[in-house]
N, C-alpha and C positions, 0 to 999 in steps of 0.2 A: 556536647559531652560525648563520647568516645562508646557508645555503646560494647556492654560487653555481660558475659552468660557463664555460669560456673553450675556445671552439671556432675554428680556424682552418676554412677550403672554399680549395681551390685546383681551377679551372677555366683552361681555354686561353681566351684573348684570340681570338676569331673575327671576318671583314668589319672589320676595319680597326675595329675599337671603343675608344673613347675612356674615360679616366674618368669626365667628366661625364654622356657619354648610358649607361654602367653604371650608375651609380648612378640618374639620371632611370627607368631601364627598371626598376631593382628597385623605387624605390620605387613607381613604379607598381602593380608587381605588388601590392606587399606592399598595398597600397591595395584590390587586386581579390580578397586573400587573406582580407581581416578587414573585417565587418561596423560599420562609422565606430561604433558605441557601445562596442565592444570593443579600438579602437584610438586612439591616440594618436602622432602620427608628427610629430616635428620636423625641421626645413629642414636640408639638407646644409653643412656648414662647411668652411671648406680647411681643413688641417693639414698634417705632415708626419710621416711614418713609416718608420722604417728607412733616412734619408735621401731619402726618395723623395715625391713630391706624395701625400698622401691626400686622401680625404672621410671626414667622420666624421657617424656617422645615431643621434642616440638617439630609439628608439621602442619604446612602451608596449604590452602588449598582455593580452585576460584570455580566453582560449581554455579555462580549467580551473579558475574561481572563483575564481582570485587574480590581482593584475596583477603581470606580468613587466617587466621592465625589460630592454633591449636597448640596448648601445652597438656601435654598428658601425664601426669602419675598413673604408674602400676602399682600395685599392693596384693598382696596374700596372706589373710588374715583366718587361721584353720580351714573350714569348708568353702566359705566366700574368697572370691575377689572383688577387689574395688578399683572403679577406672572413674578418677577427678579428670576432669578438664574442666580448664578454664578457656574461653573463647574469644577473641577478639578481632577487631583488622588491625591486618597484617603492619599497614604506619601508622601505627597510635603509637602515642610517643613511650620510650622504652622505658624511661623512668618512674612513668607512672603504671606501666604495665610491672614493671618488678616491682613496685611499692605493693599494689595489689594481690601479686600474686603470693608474696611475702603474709603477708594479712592472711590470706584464705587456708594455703598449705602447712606455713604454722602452726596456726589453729587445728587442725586438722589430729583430733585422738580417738581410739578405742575404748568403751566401752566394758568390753566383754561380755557384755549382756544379751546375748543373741536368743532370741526367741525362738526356744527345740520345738515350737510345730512347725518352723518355716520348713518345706519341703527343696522339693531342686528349683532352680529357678534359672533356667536354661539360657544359654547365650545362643544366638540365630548366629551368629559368626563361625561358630564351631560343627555349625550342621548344614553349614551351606551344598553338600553335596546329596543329602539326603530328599528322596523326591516322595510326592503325591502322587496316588493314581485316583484318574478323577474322571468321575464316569457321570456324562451329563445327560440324561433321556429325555430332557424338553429339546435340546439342540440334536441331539443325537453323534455325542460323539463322547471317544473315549480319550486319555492323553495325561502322560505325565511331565508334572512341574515340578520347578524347589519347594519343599515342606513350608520353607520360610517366605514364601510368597502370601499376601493378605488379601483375601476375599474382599474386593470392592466393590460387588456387583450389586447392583442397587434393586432394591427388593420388589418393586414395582414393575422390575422388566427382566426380572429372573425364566421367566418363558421363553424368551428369546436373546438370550446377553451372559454373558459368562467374562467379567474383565477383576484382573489382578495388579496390586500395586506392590513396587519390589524399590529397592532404592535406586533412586536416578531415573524409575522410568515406569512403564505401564505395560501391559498385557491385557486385549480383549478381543473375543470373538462375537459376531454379531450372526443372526441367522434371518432369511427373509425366505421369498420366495420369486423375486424376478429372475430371470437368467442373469447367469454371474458374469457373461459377456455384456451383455448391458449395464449391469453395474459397473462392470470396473472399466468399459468405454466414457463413459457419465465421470467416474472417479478424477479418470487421467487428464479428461478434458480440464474441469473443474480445477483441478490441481496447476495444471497450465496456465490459467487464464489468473489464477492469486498470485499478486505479484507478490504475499508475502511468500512463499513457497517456491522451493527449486526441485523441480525433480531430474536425478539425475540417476537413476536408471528404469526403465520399462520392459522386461521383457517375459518369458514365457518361462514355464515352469510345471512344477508338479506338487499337491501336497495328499497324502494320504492316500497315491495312487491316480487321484485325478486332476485332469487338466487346469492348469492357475495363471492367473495373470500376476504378477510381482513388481510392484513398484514400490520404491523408496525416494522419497523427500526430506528436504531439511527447511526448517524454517524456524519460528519460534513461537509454536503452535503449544507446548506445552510449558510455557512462561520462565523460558532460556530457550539459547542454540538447542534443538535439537533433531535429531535424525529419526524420522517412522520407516517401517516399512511394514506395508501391506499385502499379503494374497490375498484372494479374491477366485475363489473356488468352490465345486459345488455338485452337486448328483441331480437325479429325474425328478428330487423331489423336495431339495431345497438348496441354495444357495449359502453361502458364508462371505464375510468379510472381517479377517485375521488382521487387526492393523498390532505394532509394540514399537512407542517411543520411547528412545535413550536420549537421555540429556548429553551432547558433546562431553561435558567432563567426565563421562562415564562409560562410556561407549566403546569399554578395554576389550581387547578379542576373547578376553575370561568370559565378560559381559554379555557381548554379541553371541558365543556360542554356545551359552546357556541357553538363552534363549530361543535360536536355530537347533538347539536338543527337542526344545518344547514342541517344536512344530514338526521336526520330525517325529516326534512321536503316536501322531495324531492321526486317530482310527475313527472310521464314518459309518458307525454302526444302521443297522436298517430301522 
């Protein structure tokens, strides 16, 4: 059987925002999300849903060695928007994917019964720009990230670990106390000698003013293709190790230089 997933998102309508420039902004995004060989994205269509104006987006994508298939309805419904997808791969055969989709979107009516204490309910897509400043006094260091980045740092090694999960990929800083030239001598070897890993660049660098060693590999270390890269820098009185993998499908230079934002940002308090 043909495995397949049918997810509504309701978010508030914010600044006066249209169908058209929602859909225009997502698919943008969804553009700055997936690496153009991993994606496949077709032109928005009008329709109609639930009696109401929709767009509808079918777009392709292979983030996990298969391609997925996405059909999306828009909607604007007063305050809320609604984003149906239905999900499936990509060669399930097509008549039973219109039969289905038939079925679900059909069906698909307002209520108007909206419960007046729902408050905003924020879309992460629309604040992608918007950053954190994040001030860590166990690691000692200061630095800003995306707002929409999720605290994954596991509570038992919050003294020494500060790591974030964002989509496609990770963010974490670790802090010890060996020299960070030992470390990341120990690192590169290590990294050498796993045939699942390729490193393909090593060289010297700087972050927050001091001296770093930079290495990036790819392999599939975070359970797909993907690419890490590592500094490995540090002061008189402790060392760090900056590693963030991107999953290939996602590794857009949007992606990459958000990230290289993060690190440039990063201040080594005393």
């Amino acid at each position: 059987m043909t495995k397949q997933n049918f997810y509504i998102t309701i978010n508030s309508v914010v600044n006066g925002l249209t169908l058209d420039k929602w859909v225009t902004d997502d698919l943008q995004n969804t553009k700055e999300t997936y690496v153009d060989s991993y994606l496949t994205l077709g032109e928005a269509v009008s329709t109609t849903l639930g009696g109401l104006p929709a767009k509808e987006v079918t777009a392709s994508e292979k983030s996990s060695g298969k391609w997925v298939t996405y059909d999306s309805v828009y909607i604007i419904n007063g305050k809320l928007k609604y984003e149906l997808d239905f999900v499936y791969p990509k060669d399930a055969p097509a008549a039973d994917i219109q039969a289905k989709k038939d079925i679900l979107f059909k069906s698909f009516t307002f209520t108007n019964k909206i419960n007046s204490t729902i408050g905003v309910i924020a879309d992460e897509n629309e604040n992608k720009t918007n950053k954190s400043k994040i001030v860590n006094k166990s690691l000692g260091l200061n630095l800003e990230l995306p707002a929409y980045w999720k605290d994954a740092t596991p509570s038992s090694s919050k003294s020494y670990t500060m790591k974030y999960d964002f989509y496609g990929g990770s963010f974490s800083i670790i802090s010890g106390e060996k020299p960070e030239a030992e470390i990341a001598k120990t690192m590169e070897e290590n990294l050498r000698k796993n045939s699942a890993f390729t490193v393909t660049t090593a060289s010297d660098t700087t972050v927050a003013g001091l001296s770093a060693r930079k290495l990036v590999y790819n392999g599939d270390e975070f359970g797909a293709t993907a690419t890490a890269i590592v500094y490995i820098f540090g002061n008189s009185t402790k060392s760090y190790v900056l590693i963030y993998g991107i999953g290939d499908a996602f590794a857009t230079p949007t992606a990459l230089q958000r990230v290289e934002d993060v690190v440039a940002s990063i201040q080594v308090t005393p």
